[in-house]
C-alpha positions as CSV (number, residue, x, y, z in Angstrom):
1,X,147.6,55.7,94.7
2,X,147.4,56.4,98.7
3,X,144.1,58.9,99.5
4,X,146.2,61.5,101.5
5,X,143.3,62.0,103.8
6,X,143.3,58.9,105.5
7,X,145.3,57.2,108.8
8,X,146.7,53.9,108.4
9,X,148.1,50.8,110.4
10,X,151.5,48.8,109.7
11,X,148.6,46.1,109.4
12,X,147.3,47.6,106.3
13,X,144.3,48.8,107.7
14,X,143.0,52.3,106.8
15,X,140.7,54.8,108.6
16,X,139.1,57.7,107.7
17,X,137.7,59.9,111.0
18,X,133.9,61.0,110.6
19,X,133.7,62.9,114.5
20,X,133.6,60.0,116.4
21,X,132.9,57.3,114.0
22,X,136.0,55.9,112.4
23,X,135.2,53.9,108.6
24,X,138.0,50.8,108.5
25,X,138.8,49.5,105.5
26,X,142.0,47.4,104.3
27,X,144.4,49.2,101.7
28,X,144.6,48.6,98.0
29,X,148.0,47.4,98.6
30,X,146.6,44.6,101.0
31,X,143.9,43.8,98.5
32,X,146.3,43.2,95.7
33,X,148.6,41.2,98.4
34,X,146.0,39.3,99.1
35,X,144.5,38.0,95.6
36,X,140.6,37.8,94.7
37,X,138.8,37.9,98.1
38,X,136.3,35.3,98.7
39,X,135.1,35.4,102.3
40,X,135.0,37.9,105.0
41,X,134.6,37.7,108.1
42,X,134.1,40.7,110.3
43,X,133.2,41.8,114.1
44,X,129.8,42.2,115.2
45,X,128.0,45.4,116.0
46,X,128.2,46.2,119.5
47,X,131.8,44.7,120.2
48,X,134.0,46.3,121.5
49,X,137.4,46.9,119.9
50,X,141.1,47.1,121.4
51,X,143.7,48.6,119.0
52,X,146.1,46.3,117.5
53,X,143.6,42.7,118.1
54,X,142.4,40.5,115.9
55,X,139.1,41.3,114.8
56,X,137.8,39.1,111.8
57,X,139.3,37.4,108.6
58,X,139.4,37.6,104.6
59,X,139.8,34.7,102.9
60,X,141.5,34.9,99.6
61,X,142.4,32.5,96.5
62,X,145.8,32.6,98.1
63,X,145.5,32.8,102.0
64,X,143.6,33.8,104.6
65,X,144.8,37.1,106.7
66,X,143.9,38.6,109.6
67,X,142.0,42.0,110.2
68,X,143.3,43.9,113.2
69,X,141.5,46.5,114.9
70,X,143.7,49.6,114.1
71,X,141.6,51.6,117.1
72,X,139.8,51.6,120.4
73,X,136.0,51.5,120.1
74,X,132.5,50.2,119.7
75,X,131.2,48.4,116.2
76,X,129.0,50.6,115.3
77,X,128.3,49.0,111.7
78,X,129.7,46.5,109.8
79,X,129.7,45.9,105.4
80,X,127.2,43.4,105.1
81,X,126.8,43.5,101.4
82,X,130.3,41.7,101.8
83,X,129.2,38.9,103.2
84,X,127.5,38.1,99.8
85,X,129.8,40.3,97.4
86,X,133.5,40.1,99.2
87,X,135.3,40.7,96.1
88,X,134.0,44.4,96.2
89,X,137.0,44.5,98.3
90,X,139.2,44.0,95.6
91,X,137.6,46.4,92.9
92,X,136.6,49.3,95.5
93,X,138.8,49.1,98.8
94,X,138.8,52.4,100.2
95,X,134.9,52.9,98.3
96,X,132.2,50.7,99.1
97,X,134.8,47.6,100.1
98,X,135.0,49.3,103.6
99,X,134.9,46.5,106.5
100,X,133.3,48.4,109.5
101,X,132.8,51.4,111.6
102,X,134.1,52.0,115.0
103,X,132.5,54.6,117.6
104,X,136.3,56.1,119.1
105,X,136.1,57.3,122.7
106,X,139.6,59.2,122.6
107,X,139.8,62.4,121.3
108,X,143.2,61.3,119.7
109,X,141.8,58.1,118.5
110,X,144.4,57.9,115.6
111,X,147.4,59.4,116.8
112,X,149.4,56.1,116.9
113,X,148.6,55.5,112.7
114,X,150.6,56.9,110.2
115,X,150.1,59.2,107.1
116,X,150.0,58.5,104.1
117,X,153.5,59.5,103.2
118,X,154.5,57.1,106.1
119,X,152.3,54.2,104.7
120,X,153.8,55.1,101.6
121,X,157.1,53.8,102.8
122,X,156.8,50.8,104.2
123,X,154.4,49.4,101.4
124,X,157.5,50.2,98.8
125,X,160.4,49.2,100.3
């Protein structure tokens, strides 16, 4: 199941807009991709963000994968019950598995992300 209410990246990444504070998670389709998560690593509060960069790393039983910024903006806040409890990823990742939270300067922060109709596509062909 896709939550209709959210933007998402070809990446996998998911955002839900709060005003100016964007929530970034990874999808459930990533987490499953991925495996059992074991280690995250995530951007600091304070950094700044360029859409489309590298911007941490989970580590899984099966790989390691990249988390891109799907946004321009400041770290605002960042998951750090992960850092102790990563696989909350895996069994809550649009919940309480969220990565970080990004303060957006544009006023169309998300238009380049797709829906979740479009997200829907590419994740089942």
């Amino acid at each position: 199941m896709i939550p209709e209410d959210l933007h998402y990246s070809e990446e996998h990444e998911w955002v839900r807009l709060e005003g100016d504070v964007a929530i970034v998670g990874i999808t459930d389709f990533a987490q499953d991709q991925l495996g059992d998560i074991v280690y995250v690593q995530l951007p600091a509060v304070g950094e700044t963000l360029s859409a489309g960069s590298v911007v941490g790393e989970l580590e899984s039983t099966k790989s390691v994968s990249d988390v891109f910024s799907p946004l321009d903006g400041d770290v605002v806040a960042r998951n750090d019950a992960l850092d102790s409890s990563p696989e909350v990823i895996n069994g809550d990742p649009y919940g309480e598995g969220w990565l970080f939270k990004v303060r957006v300067s544009a006023e169309d922060a998300t238009e380049g992300l797709l829906t979740s109709q479009q997200y829907a596509a590419i994740t089942s062909a």
